[in-house]
N, C-alpha and C positions, 0 to 999 in steps of 0.2 A: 259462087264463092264470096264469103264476106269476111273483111278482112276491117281489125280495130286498130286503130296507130294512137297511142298514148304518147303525149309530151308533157313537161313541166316535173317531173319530179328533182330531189337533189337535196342538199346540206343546208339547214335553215337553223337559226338560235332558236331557242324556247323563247314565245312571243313575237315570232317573226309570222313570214305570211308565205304563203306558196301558192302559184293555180295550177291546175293541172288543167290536158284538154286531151279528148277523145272524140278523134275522127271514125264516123261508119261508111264503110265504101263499099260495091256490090251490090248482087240484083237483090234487093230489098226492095220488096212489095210493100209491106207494112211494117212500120218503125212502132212500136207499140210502149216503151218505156228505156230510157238509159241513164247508166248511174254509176254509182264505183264502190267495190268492197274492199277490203282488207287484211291483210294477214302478218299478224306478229310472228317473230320468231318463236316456234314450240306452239303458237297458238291456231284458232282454227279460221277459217276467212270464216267474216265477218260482214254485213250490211254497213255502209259509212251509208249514202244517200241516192236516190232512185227518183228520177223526175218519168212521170208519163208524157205518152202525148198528146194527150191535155192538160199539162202543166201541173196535176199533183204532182206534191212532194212527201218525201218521205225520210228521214232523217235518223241517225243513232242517237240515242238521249245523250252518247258521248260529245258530238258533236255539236248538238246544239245550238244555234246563236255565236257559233265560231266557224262553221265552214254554212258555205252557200253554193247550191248548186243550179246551173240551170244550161238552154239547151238553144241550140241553132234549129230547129227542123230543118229547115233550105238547104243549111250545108251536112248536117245528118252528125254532128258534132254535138257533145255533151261537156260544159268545165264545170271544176269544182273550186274554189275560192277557201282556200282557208288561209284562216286567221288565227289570231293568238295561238301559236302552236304550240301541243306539249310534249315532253319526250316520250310519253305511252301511243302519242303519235307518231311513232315510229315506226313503218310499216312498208311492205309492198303493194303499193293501189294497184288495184285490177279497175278496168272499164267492163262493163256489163250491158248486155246489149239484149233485147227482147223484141223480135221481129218475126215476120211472118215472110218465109222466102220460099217462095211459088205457093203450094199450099200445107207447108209447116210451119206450125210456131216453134219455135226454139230460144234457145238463150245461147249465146256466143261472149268469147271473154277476150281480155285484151293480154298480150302477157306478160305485162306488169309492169311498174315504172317503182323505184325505190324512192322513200321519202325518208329521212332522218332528219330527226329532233335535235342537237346536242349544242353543249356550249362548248 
């Protein structure tokens, strides 16, 4: 059983900063890449950023050079650091997880942390 624990979401200005974190726990053989997506209201989830594990990165051109994400291996932990926030940053982050448990790959999700943008 693998199980994603999301923190850091919440109420931020436009221009402010938030981090979020996602812990992986469970028999997880191979951790293979973690990251976190997105979902507006009416809209569809969406890719924010995806670190492997070897450290590529993977980013939304939304995001760009405003959120940073990166990853603990040892503790099986993923944050994401954003900055300048905008109100189209308005969303429910999912944590996304791609690992290999006993001999499946799969993707496993978190179930969601809400982030709002407003002044």
């Amino acid at each position: 059983q693998v199980q994603l624990v999301e923190s850091g979401g919440g109420l931020v200005q436009p221009g402010g900063s938030l981090r979020l974190s996602c812990a992986a726990s469970g028999s997880i053989f191979s951790l293979n890449a973690m990251g976190w997506y997105r979902q507006a209201s009416r809209k569809e989830r969406e890719l924010v950023a995806v670190v492997t594990s070897g450290g590529k990165t993977n980013y939304a051109d939304a995001v760009k050079g405003r959120f940073i994400i990166s990853e603990d291996n040892a503790k099986k932990t993923v944050y994401l650091q954003m900055n300048s926030l905008k109100p189209e940053d308005t969303a429910v982050y999912y944590c996304y997880l791609n690992a290999d448990v006993g001999l499946t790959r799969r993707a496993y999700w978190g179930q969601g942390t809400q982030v709002t943008v407003s002044s």
